[in-house]
N, CA, C and O atoms as a CHARMM CRD file, in Angstrom:
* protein
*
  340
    1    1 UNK  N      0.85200  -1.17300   0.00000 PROA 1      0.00000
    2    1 UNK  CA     0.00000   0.00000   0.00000 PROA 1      0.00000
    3    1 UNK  C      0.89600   1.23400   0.00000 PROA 1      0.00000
    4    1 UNK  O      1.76900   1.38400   0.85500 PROA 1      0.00000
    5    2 UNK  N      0.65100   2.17000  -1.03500 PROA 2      0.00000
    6    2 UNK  CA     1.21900   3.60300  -0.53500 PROA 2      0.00000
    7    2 UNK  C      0.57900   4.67300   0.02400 PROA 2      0.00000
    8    2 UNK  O     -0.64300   4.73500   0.15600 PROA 2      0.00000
    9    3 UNK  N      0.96800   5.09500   0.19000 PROA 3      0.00000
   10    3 UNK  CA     0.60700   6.55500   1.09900 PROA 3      0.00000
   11    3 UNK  C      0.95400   7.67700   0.48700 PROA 3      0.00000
   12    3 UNK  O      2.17300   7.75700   0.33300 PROA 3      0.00000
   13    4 UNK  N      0.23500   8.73600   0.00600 PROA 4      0.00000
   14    4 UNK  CA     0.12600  10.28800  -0.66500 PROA 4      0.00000
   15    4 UNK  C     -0.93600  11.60000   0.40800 PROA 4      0.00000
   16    4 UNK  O     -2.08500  11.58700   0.85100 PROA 4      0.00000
   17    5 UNK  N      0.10200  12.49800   0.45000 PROA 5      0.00000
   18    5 UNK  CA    -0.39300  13.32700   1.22000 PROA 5      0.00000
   19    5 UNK  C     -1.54000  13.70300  -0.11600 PROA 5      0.00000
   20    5 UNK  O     -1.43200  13.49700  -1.32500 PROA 5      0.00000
   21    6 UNK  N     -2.74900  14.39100   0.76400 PROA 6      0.00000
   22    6 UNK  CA    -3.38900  15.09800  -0.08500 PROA 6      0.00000
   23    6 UNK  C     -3.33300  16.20700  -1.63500 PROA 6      0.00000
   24    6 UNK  O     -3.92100  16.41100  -2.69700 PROA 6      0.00000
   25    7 UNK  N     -2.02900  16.72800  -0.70500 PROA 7      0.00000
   26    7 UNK  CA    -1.51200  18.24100  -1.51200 PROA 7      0.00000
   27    7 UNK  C     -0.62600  17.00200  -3.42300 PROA 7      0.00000
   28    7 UNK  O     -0.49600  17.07600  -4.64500 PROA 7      0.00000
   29    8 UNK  N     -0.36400  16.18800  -2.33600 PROA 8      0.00000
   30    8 UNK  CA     0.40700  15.37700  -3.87600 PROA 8      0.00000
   31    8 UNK  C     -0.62600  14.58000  -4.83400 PROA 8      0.00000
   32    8 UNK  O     -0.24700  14.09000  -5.89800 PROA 8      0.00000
   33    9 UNK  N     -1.82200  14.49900  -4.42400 PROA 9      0.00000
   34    9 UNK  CA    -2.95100  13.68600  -5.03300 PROA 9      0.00000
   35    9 UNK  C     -3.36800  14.52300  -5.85900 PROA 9      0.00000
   36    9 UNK  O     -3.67200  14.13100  -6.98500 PROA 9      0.00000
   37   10 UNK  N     -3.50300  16.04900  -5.46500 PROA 10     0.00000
   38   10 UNK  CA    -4.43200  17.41700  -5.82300 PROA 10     0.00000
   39   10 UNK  C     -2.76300  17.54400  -7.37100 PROA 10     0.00000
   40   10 UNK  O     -2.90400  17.88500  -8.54500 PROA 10     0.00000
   41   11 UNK  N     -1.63100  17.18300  -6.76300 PROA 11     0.00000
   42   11 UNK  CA    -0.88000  17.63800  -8.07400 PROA 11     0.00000
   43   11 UNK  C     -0.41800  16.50500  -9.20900 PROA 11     0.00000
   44   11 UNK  O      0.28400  16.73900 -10.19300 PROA 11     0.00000
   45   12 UNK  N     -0.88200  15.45900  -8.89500 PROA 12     0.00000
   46   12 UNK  CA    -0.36800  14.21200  -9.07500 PROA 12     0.00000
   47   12 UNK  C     -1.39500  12.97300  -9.38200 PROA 12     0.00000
   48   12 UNK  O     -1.36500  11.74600  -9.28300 PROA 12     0.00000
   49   13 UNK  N     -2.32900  13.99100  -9.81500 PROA 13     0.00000
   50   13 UNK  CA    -3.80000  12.91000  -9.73100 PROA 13     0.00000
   51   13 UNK  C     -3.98200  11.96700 -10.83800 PROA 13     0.00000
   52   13 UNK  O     -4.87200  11.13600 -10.65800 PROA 13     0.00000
   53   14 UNK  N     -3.18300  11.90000 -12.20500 PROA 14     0.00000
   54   14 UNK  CA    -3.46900  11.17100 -13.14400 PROA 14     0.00000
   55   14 UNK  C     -2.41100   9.54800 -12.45800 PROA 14     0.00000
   56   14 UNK  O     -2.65000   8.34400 -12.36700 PROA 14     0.00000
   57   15 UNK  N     -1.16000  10.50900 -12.09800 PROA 15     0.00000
   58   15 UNK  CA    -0.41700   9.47500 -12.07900 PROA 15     0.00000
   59   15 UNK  C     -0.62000   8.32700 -10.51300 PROA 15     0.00000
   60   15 UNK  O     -0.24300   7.16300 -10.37500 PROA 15     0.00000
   61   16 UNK  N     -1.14500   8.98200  -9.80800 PROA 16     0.00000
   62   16 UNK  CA    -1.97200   7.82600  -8.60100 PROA 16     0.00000
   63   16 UNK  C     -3.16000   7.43300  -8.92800 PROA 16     0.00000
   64   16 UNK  O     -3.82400   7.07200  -7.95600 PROA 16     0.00000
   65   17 UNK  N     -3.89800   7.33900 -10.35800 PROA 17     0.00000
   66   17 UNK  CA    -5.04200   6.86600 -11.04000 PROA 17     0.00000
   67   17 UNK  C     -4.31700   5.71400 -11.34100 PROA 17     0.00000
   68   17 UNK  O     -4.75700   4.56800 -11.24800 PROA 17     0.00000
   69   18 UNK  N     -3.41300   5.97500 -11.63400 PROA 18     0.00000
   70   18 UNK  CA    -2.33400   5.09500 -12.76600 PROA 18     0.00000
   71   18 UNK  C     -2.06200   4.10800 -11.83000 PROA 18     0.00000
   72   18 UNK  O     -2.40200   2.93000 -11.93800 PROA 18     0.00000
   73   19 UNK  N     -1.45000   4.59800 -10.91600 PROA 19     0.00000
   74   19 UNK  CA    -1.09500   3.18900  -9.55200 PROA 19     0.00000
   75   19 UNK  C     -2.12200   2.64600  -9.75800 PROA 19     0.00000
   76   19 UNK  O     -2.20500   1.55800 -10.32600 PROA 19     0.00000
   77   20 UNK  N     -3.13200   3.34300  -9.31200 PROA 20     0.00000
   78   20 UNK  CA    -4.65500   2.06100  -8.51900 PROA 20     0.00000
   79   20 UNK  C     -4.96000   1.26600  -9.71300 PROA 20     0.00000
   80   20 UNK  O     -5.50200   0.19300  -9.45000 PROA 20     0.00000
   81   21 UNK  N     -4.76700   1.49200 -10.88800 PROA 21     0.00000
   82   21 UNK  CA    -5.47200   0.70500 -12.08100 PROA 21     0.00000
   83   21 UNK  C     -4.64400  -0.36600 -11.93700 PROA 21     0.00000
   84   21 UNK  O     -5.18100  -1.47400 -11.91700 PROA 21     0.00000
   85   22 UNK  N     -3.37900  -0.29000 -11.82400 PROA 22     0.00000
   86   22 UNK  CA    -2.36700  -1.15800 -11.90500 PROA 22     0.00000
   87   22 UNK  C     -2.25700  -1.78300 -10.67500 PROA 22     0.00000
   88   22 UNK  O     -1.18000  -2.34700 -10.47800 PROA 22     0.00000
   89   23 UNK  N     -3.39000  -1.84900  -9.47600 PROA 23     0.00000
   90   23 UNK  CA    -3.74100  -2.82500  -8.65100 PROA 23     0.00000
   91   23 UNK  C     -3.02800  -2.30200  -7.20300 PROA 23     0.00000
   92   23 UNK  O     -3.07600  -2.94900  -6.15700 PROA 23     0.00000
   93   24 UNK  N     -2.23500  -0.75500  -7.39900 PROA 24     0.00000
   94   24 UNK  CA    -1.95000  -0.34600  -6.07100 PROA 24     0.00000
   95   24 UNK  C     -2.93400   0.45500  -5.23600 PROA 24     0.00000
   96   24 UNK  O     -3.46500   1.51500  -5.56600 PROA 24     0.00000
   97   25 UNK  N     -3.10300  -0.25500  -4.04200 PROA 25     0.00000
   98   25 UNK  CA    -4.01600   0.50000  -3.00100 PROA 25     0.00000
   99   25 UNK  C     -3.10700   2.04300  -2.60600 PROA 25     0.00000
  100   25 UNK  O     -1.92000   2.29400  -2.39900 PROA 25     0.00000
  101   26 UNK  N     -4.15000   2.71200  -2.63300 PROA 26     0.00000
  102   26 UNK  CA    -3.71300   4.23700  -1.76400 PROA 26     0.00000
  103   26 UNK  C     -4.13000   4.75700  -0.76400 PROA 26     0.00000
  104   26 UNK  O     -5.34300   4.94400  -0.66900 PROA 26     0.00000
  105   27 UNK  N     -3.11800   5.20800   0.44400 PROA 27     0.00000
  106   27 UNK  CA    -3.88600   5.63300   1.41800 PROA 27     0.00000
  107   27 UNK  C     -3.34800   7.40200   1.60400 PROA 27     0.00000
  108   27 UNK  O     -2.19900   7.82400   1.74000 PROA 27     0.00000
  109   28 UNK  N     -4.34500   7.99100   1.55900 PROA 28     0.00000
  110   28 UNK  CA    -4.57900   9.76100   1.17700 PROA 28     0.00000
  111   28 UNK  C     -4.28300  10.16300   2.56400 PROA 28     0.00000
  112   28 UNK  O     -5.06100   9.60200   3.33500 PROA 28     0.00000
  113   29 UNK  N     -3.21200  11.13800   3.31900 PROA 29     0.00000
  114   29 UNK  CA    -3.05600  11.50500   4.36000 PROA 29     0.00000
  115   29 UNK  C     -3.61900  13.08100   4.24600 PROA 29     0.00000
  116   29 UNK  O     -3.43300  13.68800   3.19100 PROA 29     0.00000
  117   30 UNK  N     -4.36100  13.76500   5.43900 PROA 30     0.00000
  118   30 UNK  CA    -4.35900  15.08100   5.55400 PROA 30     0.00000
  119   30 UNK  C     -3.68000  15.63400   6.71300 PROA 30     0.00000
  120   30 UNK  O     -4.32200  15.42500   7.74300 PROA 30     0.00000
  121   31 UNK  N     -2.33800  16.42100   6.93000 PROA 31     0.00000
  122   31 UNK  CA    -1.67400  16.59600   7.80000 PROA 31     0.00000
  123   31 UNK  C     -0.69600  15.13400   8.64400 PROA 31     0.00000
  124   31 UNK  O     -0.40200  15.15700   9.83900 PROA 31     0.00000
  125   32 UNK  N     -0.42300  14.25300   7.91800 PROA 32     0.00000
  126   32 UNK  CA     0.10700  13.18700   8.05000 PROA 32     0.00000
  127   32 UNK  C     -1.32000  11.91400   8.87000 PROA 32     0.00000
  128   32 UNK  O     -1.21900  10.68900   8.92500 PROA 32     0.00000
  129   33 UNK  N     -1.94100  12.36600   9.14000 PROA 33     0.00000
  130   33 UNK  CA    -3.46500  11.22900   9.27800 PROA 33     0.00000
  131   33 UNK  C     -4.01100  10.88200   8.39600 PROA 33     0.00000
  132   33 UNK  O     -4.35800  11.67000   7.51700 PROA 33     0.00000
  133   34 UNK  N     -4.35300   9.11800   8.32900 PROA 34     0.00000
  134   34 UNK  CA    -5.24300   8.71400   7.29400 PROA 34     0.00000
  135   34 UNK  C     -6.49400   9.11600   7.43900 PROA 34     0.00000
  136   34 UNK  O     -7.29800   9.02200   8.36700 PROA 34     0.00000
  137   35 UNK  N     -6.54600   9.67900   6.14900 PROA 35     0.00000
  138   35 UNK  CA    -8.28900  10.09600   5.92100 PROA 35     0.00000
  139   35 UNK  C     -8.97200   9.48300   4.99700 PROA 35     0.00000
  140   35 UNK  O    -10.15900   9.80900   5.01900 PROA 35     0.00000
  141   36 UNK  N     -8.59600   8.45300   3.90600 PROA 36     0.00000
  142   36 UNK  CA    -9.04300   8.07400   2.87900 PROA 36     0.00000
  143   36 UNK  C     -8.11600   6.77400   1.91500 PROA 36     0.00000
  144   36 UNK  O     -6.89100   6.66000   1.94100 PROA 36     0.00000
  145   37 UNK  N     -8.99000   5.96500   1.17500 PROA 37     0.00000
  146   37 UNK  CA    -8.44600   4.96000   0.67900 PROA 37     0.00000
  147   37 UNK  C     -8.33900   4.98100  -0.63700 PROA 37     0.00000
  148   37 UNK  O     -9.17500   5.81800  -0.97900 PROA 37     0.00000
  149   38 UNK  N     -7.82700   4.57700  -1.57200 PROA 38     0.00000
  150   38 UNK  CA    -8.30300   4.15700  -3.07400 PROA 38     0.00000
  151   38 UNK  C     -8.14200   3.58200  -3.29600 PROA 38     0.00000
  152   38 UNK  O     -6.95100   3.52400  -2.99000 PROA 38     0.00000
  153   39 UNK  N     -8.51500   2.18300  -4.05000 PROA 39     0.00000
  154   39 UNK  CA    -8.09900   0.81000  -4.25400 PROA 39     0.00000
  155   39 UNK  C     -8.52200   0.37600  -5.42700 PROA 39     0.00000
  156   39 UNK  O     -9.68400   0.77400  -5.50600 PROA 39     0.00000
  157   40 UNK  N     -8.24400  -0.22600  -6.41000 PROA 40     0.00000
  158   40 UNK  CA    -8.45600  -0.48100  -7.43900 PROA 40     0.00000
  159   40 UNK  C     -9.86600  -1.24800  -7.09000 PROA 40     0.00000
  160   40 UNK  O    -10.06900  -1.78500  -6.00200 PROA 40     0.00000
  161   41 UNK  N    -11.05100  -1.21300  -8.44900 PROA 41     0.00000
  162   41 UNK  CA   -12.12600  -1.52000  -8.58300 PROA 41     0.00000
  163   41 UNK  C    -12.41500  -3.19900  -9.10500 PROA 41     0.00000
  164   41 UNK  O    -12.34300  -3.38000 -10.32100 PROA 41     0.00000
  165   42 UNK  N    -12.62600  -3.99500  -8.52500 PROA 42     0.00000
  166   42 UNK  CA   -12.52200  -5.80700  -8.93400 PROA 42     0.00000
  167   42 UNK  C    -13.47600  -5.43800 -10.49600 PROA 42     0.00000
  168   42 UNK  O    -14.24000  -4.54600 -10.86500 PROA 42     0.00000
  169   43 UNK  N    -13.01400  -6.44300 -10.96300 PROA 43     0.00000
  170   43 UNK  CA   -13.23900  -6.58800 -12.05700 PROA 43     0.00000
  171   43 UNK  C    -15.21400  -7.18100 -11.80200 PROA 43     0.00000
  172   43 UNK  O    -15.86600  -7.68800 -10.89100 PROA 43     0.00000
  173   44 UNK  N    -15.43400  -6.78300 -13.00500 PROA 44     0.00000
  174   44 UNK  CA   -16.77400  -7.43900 -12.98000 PROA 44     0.00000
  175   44 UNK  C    -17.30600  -8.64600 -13.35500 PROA 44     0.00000
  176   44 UNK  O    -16.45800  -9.22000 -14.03900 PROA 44     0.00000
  177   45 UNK  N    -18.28400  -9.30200 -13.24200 PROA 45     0.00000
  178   45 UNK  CA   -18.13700 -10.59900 -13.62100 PROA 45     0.00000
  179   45 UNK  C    -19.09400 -10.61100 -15.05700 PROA 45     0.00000
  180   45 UNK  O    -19.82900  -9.75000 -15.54100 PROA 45     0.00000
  181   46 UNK  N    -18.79200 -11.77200 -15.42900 PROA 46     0.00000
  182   46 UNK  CA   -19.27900 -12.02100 -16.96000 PROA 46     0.00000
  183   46 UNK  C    -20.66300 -11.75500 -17.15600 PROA 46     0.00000
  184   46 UNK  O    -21.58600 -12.25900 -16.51600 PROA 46     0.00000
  185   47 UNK  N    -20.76300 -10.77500 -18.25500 PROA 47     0.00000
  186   47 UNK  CA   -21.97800 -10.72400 -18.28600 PROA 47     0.00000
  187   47 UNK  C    -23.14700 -11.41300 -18.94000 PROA 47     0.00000
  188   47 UNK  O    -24.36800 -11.31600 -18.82200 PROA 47     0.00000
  189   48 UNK  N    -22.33600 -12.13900 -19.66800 PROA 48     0.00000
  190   48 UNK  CA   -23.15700 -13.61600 -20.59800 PROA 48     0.00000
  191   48 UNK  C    -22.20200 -14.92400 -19.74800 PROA 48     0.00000
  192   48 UNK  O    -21.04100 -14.88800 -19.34200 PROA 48     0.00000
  193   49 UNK  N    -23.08900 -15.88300 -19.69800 PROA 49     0.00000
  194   49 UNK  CA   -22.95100 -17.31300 -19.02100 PROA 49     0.00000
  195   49 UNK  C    -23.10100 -18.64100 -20.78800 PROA 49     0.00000
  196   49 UNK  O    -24.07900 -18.79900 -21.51800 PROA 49     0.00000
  197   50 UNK  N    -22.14900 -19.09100 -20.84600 PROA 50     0.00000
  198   50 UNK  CA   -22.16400 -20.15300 -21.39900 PROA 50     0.00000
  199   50 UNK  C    -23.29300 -21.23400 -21.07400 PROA 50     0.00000
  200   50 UNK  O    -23.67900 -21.14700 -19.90800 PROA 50     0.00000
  201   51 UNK  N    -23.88200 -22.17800 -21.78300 PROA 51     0.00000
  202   51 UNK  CA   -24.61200 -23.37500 -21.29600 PROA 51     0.00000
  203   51 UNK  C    -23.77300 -23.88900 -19.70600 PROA 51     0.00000
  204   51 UNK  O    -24.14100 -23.90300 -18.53100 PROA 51     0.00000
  205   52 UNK  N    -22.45600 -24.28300 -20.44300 PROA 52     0.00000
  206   52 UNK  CA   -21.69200 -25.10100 -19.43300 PROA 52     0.00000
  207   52 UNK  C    -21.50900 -24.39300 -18.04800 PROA 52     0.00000
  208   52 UNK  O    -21.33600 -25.00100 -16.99200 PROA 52     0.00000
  209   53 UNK  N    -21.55700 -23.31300 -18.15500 PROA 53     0.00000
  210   53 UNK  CA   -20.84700 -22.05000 -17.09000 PROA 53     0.00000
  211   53 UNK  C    -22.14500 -21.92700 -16.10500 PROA 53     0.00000
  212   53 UNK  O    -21.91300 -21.57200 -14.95000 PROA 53     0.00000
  213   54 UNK  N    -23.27000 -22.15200 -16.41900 PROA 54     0.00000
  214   54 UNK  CA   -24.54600 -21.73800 -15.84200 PROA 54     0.00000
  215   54 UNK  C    -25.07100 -23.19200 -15.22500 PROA 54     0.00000
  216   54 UNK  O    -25.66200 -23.26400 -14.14800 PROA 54     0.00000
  217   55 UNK  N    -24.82300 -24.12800 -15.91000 PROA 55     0.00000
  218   55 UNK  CA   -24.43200 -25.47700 -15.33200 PROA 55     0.00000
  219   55 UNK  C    -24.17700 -25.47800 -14.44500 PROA 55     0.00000
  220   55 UNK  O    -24.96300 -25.45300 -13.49800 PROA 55     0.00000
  221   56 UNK  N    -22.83800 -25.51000 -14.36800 PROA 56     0.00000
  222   56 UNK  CA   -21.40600 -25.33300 -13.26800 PROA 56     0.00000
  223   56 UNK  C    -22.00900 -24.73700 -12.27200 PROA 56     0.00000
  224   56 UNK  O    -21.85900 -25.32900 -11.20300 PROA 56     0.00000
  225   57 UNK  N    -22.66800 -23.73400 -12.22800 PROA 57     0.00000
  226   57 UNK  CA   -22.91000 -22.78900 -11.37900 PROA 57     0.00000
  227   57 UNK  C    -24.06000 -23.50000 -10.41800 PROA 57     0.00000
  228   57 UNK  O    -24.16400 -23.74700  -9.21600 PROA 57     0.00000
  229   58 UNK  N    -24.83700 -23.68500 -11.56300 PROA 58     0.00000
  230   58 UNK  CA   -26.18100 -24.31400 -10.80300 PROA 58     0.00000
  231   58 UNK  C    -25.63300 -25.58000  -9.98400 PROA 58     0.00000
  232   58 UNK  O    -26.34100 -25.95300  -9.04900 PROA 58     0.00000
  233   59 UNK  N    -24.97800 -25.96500 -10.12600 PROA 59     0.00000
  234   59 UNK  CA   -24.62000 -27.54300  -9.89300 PROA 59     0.00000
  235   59 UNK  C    -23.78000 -27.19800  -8.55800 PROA 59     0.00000
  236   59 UNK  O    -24.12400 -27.93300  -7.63300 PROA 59     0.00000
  237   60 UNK  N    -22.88200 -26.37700  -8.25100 PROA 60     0.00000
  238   60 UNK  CA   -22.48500 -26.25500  -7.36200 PROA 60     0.00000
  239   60 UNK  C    -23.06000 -25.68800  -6.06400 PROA 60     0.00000
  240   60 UNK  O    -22.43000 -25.66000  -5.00700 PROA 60     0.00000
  241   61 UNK  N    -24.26100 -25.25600  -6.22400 PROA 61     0.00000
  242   61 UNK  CA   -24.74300 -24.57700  -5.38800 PROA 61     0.00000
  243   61 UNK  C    -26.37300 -25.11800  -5.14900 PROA 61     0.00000
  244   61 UNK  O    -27.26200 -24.37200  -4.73900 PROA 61     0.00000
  245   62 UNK  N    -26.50900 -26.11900  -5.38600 PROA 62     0.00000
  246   62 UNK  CA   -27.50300 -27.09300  -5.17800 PROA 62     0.00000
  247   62 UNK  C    -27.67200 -28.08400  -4.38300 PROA 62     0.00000
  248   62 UNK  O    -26.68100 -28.81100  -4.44800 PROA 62     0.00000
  249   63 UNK  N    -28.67200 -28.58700  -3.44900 PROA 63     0.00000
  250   63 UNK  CA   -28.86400 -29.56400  -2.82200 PROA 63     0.00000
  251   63 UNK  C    -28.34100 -31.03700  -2.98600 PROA 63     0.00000
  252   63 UNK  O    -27.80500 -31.88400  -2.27200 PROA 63     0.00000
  253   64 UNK  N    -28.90700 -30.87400  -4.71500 PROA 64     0.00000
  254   64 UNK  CA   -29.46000 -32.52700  -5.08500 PROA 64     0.00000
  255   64 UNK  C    -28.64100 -32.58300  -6.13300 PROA 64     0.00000
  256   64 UNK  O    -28.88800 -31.92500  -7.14400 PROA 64     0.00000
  257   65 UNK  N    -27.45500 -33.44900  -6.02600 PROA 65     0.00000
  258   65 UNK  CA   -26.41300 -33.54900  -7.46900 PROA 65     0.00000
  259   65 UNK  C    -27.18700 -33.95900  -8.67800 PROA 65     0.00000
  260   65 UNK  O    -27.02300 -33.48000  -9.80000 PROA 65     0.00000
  261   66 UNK  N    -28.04500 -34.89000  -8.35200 PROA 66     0.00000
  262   66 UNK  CA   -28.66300 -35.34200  -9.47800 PROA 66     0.00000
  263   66 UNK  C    -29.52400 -34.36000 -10.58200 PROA 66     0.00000
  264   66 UNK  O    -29.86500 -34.67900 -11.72100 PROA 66     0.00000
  265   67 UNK  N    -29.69900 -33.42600 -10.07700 PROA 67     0.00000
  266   67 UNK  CA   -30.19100 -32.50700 -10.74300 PROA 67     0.00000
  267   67 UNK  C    -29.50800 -31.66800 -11.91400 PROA 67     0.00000
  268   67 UNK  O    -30.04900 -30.97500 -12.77600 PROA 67     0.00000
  269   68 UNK  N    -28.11800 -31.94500 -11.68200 PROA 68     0.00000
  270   68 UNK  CA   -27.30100 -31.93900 -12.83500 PROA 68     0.00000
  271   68 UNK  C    -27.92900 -32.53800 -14.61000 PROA 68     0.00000
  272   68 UNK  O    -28.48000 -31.88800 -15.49900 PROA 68     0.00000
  273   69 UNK  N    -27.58000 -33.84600 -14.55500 PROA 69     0.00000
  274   69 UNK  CA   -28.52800 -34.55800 -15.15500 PROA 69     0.00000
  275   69 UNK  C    -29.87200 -33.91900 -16.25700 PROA 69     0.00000
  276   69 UNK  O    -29.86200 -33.88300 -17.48700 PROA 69     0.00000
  277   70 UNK  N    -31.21100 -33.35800 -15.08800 PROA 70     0.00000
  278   70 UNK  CA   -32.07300 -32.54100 -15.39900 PROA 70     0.00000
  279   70 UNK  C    -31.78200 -31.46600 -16.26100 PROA 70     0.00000
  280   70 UNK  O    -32.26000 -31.38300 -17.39200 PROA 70     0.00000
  281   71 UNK  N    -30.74900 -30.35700 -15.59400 PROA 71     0.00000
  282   71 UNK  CA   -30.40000 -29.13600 -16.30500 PROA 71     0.00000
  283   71 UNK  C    -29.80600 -28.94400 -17.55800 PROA 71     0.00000
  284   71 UNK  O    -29.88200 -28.04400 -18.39400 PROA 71     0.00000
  285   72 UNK  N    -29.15000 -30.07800 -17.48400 PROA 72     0.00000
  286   72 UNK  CA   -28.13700 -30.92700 -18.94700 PROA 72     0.00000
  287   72 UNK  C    -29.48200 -31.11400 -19.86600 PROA 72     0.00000
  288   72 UNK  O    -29.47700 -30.37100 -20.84700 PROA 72     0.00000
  289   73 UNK  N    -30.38900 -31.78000 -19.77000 PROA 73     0.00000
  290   73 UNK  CA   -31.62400 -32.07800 -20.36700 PROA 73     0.00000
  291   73 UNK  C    -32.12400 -30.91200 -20.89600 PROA 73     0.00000
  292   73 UNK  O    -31.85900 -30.65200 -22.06900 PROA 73     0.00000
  293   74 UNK  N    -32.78200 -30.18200 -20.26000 PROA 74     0.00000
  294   74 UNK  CA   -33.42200 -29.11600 -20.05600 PROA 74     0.00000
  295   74 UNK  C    -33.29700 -27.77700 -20.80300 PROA 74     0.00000
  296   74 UNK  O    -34.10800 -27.22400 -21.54500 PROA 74     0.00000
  297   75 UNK  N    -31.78600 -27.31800 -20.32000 PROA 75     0.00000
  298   75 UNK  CA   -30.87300 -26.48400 -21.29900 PROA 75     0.00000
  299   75 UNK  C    -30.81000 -26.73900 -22.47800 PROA 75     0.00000
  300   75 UNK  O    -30.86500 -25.70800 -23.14900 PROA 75     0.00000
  301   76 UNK  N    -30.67300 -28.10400 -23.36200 PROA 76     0.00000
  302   76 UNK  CA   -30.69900 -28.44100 -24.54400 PROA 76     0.00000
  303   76 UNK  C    -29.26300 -27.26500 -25.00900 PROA 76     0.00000
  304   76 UNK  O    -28.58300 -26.58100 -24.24400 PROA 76     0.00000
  305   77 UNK  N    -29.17700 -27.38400 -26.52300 PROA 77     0.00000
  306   77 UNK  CA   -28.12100 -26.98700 -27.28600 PROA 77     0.00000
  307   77 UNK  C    -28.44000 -24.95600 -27.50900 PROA 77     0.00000
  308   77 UNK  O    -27.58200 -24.07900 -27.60600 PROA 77     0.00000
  309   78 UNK  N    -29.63800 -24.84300 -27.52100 PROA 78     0.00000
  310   78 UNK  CA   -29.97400 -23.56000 -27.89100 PROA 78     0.00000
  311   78 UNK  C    -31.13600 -23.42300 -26.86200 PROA 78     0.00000
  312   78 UNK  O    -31.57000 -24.42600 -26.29600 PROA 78     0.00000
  313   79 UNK  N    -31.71100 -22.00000 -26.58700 PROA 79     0.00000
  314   79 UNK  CA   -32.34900 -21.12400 -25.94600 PROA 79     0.00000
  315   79 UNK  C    -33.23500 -21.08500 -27.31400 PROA 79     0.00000
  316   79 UNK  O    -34.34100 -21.32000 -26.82700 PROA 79     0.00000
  317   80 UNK  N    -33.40900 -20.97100 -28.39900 PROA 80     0.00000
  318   80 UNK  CA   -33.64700 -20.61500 -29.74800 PROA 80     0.00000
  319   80 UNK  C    -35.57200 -21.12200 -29.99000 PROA 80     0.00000
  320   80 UNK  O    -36.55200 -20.57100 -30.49000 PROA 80     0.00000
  321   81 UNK  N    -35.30600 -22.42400 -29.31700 PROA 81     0.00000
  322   81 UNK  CA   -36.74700 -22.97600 -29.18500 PROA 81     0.00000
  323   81 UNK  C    -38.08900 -22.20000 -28.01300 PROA 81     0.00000
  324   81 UNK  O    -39.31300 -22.29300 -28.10300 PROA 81     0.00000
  325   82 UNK  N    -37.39000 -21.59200 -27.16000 PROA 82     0.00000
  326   82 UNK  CA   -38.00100 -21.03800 -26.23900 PROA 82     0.00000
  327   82 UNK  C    -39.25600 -20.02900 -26.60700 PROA 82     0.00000
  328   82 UNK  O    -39.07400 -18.96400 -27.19700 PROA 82     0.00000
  329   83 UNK  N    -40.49000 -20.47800 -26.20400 PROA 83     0.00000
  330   83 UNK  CA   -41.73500 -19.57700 -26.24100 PROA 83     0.00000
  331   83 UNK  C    -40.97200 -18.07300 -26.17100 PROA 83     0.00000
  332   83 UNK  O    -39.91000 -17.89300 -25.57600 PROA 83     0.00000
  333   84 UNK  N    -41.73100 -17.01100 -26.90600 PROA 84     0.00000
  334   84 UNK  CA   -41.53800 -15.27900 -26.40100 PROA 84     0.00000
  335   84 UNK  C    -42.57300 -15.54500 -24.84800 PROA 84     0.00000
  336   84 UNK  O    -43.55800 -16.27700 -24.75100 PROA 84     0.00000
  337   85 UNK  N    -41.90300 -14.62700 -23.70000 PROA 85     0.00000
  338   85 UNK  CA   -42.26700 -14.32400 -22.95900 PROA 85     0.00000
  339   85 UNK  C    -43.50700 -13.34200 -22.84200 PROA 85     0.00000
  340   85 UNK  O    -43.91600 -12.99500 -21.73400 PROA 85     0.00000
């Protein structure tokens, strides 16, 4: 983690953007006290799910293994057949 007084953030602000993107945490001092953090932002998660991926997902977080099986069924190859809502 580094540490930047305020007055160097206010002159220096692209290039401590630049740290945090590149995964360095910052801690912002005012008068040598921490007052503030910056930390790079986690990535987001996928916003489309594969057949297999939504599977996976379901399957791990389910009661009944066998239900695997079902969803495999169910899911079929395409979404394509599906009634309009």
């Amino acid at each position: 983690m580094t540490t930047i007084a305020s007055r160097d953030l206010r002159n220096h602000t692209a290039d401590v953007l630049r740290q945090v993107s590149g995964g360095t945490h910052v801690t912002i001092t005012v008068n040598g006290l921490p007052v503030a953090e910056i930390s790079p932002i986690r990535s987001a998660r996928k916003q489309f799910l594969t057949k297999t991926d939504l599977i996976e997902i379901m399957t791990r977080r389910q009661a009944d293994p066998g239900l695997r099986d079902d969803l495999e069924t169910l899911a079929g190859e395409t979404t394509d057949t599906l009634d309009p809502l």
